[in-house]
MIKOL-187245 format. One record per residue (C-alpha): residue in one letter; x, y, z; residue number from 1. Coordinates in nm, 2 decimals, m for minus. Example, Ala and Ser with C-alpha at 12.3 -4.5 7.8 and 13.67 -1.06 7.14 Angstrom:
residues 2
{A, {1.23, m0.45, 0.78}, 1} {S, {1.37, m0.11, 0.71}, 2} 
//
This chain:
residues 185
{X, {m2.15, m6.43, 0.64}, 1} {X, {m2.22, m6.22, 0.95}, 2} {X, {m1.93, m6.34, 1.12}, 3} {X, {m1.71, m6.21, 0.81}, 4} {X, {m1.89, m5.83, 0.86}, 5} {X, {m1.82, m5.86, 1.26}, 6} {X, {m1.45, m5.99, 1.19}, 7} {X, {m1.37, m5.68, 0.95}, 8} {X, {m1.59, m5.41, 1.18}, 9} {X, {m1.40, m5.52, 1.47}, 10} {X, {m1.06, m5.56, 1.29}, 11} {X, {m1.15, m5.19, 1.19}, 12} {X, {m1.26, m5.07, 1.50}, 13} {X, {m0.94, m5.21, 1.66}, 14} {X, {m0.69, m5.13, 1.47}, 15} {X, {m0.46, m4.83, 1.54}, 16} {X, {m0.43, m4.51, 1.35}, 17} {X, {m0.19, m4.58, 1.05}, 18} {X, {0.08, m4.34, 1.07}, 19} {X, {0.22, m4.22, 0.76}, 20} {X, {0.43, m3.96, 0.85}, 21} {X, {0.78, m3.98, 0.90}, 22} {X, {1.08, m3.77, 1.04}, 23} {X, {1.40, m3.70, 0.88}, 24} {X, {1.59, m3.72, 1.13}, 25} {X, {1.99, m3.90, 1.19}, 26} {X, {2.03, m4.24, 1.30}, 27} {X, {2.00, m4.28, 1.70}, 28} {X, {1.87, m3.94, 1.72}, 29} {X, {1.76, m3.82, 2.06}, 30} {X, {1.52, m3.68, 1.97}, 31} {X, {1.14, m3.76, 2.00}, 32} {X, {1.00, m3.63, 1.70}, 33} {X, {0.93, m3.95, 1.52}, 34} {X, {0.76, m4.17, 1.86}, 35} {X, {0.55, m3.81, 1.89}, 36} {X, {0.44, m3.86, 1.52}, 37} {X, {0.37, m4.23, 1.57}, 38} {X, {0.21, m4.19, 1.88}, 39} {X, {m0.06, m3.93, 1.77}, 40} {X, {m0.41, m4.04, 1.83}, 41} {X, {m0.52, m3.87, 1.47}, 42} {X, {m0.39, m4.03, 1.14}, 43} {X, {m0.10, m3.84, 1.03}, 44} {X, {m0.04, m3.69, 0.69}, 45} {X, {0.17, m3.92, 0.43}, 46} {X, {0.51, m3.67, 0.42}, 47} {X, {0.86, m3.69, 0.52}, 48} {X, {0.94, m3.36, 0.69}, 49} {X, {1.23, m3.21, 0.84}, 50} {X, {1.25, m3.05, 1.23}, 51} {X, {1.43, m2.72, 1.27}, 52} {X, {1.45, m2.47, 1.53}, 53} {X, {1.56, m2.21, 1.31}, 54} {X, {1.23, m1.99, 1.40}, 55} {X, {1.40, m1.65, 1.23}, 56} {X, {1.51, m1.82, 0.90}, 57} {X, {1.17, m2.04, 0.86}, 58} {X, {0.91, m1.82, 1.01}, 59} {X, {0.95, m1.48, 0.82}, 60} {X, {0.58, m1.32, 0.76}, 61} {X, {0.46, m1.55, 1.07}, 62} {X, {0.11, m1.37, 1.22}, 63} {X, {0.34, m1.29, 1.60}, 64} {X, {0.62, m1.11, 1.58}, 65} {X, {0.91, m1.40, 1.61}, 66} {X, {0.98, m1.33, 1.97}, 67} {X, {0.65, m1.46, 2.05}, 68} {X, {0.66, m1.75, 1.76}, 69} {X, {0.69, m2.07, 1.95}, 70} {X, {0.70, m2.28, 1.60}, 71} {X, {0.54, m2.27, 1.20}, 72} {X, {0.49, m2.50, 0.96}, 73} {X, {0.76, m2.41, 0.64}, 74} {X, {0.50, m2.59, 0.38}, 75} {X, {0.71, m2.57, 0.13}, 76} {X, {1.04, m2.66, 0.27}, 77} {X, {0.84, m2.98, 0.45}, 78} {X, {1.00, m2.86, 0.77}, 79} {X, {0.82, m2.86, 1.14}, 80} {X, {0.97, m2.57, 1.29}, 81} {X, {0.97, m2.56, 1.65}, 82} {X, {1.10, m2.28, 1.90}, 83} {X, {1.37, m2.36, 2.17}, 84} {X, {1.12, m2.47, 2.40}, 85} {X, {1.03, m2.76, 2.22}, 86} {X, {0.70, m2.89, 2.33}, 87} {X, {0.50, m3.21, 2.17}, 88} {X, {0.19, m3.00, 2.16}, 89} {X, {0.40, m2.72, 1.93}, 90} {X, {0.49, m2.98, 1.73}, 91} {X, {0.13, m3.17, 1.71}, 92} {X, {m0.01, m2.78, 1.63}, 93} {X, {0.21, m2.80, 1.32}, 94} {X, {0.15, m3.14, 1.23}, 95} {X, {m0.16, m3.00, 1.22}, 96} {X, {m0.07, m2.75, 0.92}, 97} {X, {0.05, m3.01, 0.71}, 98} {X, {m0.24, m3.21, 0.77}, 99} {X, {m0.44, m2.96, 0.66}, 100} {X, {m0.24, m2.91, 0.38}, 101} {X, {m0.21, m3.24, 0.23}, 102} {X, {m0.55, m3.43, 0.33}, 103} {X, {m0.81, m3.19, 0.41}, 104} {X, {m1.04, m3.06, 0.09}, 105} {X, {m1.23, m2.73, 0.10}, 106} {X, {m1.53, m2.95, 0.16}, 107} {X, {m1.40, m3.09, 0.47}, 108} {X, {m1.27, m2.70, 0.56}, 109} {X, {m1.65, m2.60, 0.53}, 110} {X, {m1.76, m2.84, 0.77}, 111} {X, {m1.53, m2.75, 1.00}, 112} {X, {m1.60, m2.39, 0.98}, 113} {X, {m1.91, m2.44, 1.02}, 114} {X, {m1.87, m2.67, 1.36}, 115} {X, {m1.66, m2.39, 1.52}, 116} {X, {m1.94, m2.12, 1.44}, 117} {X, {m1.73, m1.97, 1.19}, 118} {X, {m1.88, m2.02, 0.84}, 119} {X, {m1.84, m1.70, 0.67}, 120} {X, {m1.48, m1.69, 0.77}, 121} {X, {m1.18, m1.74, 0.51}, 122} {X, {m0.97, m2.06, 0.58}, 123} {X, {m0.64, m1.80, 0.59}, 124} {X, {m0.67, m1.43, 0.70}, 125} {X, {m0.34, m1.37, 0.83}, 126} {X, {m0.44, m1.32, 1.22}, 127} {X, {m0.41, m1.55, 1.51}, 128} {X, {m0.79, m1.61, 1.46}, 129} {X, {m0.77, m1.74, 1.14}, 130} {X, {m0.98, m2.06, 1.09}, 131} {X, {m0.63, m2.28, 0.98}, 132} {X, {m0.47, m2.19, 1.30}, 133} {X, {m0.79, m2.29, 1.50}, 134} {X, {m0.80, m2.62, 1.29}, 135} {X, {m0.43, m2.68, 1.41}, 136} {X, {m0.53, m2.65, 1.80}, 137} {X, {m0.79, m2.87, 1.73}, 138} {X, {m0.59, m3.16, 1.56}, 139} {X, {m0.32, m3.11, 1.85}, 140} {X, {m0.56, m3.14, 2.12}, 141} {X, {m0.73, m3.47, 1.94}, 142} {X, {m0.35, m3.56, 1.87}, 143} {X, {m0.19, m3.57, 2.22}, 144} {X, {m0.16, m3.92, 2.36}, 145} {X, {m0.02, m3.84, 2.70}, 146} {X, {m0.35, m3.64, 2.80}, 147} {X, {m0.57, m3.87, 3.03}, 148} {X, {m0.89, m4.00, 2.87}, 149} {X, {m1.12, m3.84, 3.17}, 150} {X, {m0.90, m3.49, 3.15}, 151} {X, {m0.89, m3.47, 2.74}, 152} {X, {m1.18, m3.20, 2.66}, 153} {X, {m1.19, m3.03, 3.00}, 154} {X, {m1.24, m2.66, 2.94}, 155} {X, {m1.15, m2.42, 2.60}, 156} {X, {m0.87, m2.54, 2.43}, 157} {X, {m0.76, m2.20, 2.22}, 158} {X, {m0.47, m2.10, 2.44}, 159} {X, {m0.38, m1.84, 2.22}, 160} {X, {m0.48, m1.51, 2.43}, 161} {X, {m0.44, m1.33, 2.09}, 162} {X, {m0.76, m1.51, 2.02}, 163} {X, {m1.12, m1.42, 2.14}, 164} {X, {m1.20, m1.79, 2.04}, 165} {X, {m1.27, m2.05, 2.21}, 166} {X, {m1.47, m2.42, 2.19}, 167} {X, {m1.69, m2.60, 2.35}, 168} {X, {m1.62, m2.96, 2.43}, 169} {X, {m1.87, m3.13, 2.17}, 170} {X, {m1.66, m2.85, 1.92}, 171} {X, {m1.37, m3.02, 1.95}, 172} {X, {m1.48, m3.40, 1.97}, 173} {X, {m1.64, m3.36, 1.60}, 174} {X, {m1.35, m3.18, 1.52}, 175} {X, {m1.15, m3.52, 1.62}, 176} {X, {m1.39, m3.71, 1.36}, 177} {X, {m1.39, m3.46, 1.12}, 178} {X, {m1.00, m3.51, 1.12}, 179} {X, {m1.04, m3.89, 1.17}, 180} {X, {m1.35, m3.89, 0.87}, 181} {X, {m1.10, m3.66, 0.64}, 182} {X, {m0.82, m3.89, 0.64}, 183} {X, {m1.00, m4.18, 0.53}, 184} {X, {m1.21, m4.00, 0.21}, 185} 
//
């Protein structure tokens, strides 16, 4: 019997973040958005979504003026929307929205609040300081695959310098298992 509980912690422990988002995207597309998506070190919300780079049709009412905009997250067109200067951590950021959108509860919104210092603060305020915006640096920090091990919480991550915020590396690694824990309630 305690060989069975070993077996299915390790099996656990082992296996690789299910992925359950997929891209929409035509056959022998080049692009990446879809290996980005399956290569994300958090789970991934269960959505089909669209890629644009449309950033003046999708990202009307978007905190920056649209110049500055390098991507949103169209929730209700289930589009990632990504400037010309695609980058995977602009499109990990979003991700991030959607995430949020579809998997996280309030409860698990409080917690995070809290973990960042900010537990008076609403969720959505419309600024670039808004707790949903630094939920989405978080989950594309914890996402990105191609960041070595030894380099991956060196220093702030908020690299927004719209933003006064920015976390400590502890911050961000409970914000990886708040994200991992949230995905699996």
């Amino acid at each position: 019997m305690r060989w069975i509980g070993l077996a299915a912690l390790l099996t656990i422990a082992l296996s690789g973040n299910a992925q359950a988002t997929t891209i929409d995207l035509p056959a022998n597309s080049p692009y990446p958005y879809q290996r980005w998506a399956d290569q994300s070190r958090m789970p991934t919300p269960e959505v089909v979504l669209a890629v644009s780079n449309n950033v003046e049709r999708y990202c009307v009412g978007a905190v920056l003026p649209i110049a500055r905009v390098s991507g949103c997250a169209s929730i209700g067109t289930n589009t990632i929307v990504l400037g010309r200067d695609v980058k995977r951590r602009a499109f990990y950021h979003e991700l991030g929205h959607f995430f949020d959108r579809l998997v996280l509860t309030d409860p698990w919104r409080n917690e995070f609040a809290v973990l960042v210092g900010y537990p008076d603060r609403p969720w959505k305020n419309s600024g670039v300081d808004e707790l949903q915006e630094i939920w989405a640096n978080v989950y594309e920090r914890c996402s990105r695959p191609h960041l070595p091990k030894h380099r991956w919480f060196r220093g702030a991550i908020w690299e927004n310098d719209d933003s006064g915020v920015r976390l400590k590396r502890w911050q961000v690694k409970q914000g990886c298992r708040t994200i991992r824990l949230a995905a699996t309630s």
